[in-house]
C-alpha positions as CSV (number, residue, x, y, z in Angstrom):
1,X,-45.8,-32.3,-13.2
2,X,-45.4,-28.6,-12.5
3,X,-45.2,-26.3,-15.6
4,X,-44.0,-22.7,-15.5
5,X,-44.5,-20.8,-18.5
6,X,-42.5,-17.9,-19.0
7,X,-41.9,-15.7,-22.2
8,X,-40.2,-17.5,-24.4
9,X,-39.7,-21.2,-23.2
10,X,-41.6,-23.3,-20.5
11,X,-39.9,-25.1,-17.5
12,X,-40.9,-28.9,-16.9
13,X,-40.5,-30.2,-13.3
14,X,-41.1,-33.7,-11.9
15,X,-43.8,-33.6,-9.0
16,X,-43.1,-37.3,-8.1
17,X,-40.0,-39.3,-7.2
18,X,-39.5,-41.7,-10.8
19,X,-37.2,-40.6,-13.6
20,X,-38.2,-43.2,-15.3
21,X,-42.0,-42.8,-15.0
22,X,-41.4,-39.0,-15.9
23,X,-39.7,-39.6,-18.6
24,X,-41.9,-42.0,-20.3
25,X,-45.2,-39.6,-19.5
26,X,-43.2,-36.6,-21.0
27,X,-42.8,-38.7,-24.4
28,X,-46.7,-38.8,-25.1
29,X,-46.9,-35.0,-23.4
30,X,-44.9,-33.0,-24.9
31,X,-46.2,-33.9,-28.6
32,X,-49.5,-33.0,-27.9
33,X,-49.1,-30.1,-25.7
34,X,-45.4,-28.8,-26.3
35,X,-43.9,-29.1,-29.5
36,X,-44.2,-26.0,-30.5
37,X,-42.4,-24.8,-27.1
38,X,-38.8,-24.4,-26.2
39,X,-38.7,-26.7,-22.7
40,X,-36.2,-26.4,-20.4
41,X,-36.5,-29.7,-18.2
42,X,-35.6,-29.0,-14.0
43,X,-34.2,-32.1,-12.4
44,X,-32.0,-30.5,-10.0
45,X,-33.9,-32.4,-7.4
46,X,-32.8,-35.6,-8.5
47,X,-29.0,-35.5,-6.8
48,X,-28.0,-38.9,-7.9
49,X,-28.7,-39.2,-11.2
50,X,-26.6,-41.6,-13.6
51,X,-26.4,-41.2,-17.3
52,X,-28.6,-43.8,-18.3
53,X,-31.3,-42.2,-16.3
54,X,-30.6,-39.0,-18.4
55,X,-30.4,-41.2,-21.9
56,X,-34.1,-41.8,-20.9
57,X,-35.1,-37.8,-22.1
58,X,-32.5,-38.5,-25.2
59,X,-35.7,-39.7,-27.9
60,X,-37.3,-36.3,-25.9
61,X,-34.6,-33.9,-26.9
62,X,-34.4,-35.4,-30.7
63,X,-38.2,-34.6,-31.2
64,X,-37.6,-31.1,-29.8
65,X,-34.8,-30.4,-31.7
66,X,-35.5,-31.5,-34.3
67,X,-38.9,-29.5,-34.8
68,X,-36.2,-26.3,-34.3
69,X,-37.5,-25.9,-30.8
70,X,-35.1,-25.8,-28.0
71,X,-34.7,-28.8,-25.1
72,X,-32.5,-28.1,-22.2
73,X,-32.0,-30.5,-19.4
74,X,-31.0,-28.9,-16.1
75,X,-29.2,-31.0,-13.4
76,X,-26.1,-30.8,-11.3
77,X,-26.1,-34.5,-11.1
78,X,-23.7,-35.9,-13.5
79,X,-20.4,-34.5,-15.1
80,X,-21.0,-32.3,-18.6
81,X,-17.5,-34.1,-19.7
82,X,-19.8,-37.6,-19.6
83,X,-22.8,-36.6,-21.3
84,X,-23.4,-37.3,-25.3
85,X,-23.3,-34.0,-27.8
86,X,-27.3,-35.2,-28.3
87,X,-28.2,-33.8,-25.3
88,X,-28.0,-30.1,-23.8
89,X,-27.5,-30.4,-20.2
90,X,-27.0,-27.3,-18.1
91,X,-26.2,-26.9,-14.1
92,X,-28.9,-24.0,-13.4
93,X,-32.0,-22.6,-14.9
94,X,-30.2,-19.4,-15.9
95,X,-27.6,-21.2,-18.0
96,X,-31.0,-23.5,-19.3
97,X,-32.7,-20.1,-20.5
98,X,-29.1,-18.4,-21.8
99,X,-28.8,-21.5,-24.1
100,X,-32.5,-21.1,-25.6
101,X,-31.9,-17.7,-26.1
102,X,-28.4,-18.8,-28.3
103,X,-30.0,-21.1,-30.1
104,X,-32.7,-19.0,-31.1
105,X,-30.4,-16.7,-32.4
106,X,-28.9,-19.5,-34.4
107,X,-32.0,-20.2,-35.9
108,X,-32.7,-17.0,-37.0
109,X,-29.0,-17.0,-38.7
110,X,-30.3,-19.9,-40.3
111,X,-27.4,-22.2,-38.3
């Protein structure tokens, strides 16, 4: 896994070729070395990705969330229309940071 800390969130990207595998290692990884991070997730190498593969990050982005840290999945894979309200799914690493920086100012609103 490549990890790119920046200043106010880290991007996550998959070395390997396995959603699945990447997925399941990021469940026992992020709690004991992220959760305290706002992650933004890069799978825009994965051009075929279905929406089951992205349900796979779904218990991922509840943790996050719910610890008032931001988790935002960026992919061009899949249509936004499709994807569930649970997850935060973006198609660039711009959009991935302007949303964190949104929902940080939501926080501090107290939203």
């Amino acid at each position: 896994m490549k990890v790119d800390k920046h200043e106010n969130h880290i991007v996550l990207t998959d070395e390997r070729d396995d959603i699945g595998r990447f997925a399941s290692y990021l469940e026992h990884k992020v709690p004991a070395s992220y959760e305290n991070d706002h992650l933004v997730l890069d799978l825009l190498k994965y051009r075929n990705l279905t929406l089951a593969q992205l349900l796979l990050f779904l218990k991922l982005s509840s943790y996050q969330r719910g610890g008032k840290h931001s988790f935002v999945i960026v992919t061009e894979a899949i249509e936004i229309e499709d994807i569930p309200d649970e997850l935060v799914i973006v198609p660039t690493l711009q959009e991935a940071v302007d949303i964190i920086d949104m929902e940080e100012i939501e926080r501090d609103l107290g939203f």
